[in-house]
N, C-alpha and C positions, 0 to 999 in steps of 0.2 A: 504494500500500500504506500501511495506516496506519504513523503511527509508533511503538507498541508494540508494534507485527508486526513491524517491522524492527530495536528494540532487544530483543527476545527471543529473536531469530534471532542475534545477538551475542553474547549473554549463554550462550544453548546453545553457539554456538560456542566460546566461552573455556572451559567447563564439559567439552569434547568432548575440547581440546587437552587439559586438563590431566587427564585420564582416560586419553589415550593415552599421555602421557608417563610414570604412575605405570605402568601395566599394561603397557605391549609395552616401554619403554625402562628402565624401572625408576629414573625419574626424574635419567635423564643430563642429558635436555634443557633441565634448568630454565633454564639462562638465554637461550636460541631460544621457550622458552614463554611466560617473564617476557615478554621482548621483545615476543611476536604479541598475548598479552593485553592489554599497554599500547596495543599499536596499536589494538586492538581496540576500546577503552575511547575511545580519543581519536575514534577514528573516529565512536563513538556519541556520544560527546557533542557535536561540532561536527554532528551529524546533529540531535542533539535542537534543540542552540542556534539553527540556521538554520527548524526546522520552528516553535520556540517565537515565533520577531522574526515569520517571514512569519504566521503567527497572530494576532498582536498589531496588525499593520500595517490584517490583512484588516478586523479590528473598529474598527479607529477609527485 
């Protein structure tokens, strides 16, 4: 899968959570939300970071 298919599928996802928290929880969750977003974020950036090096590697 590329990888702006899999950071946009992240990016929905953080966008989903904090949609369910405002609307069904009435924004209790915030900080189980805060939390899964930052994982979320980290997740996608060592995702990016590892796809940007093996990139770089493959061209020279």
């Amino acid at each position: 899968m590329k990888t702006s298919t899999i950071l946009f599928i992240i990016i929905i996802l953080m966008h989903t959570i904090n949609l369910i928290n405002v609307t069904l929880f009435e924004g209790e969750w915030n900080g189980i939300v805060l939390m899964l977003s930052n994982i979320l974020f980290l997740i996608a950036v060592v995702y990016f970071g590892a796809e940007f090096r093996a990139g770089r590697s493959r061209r020279g």
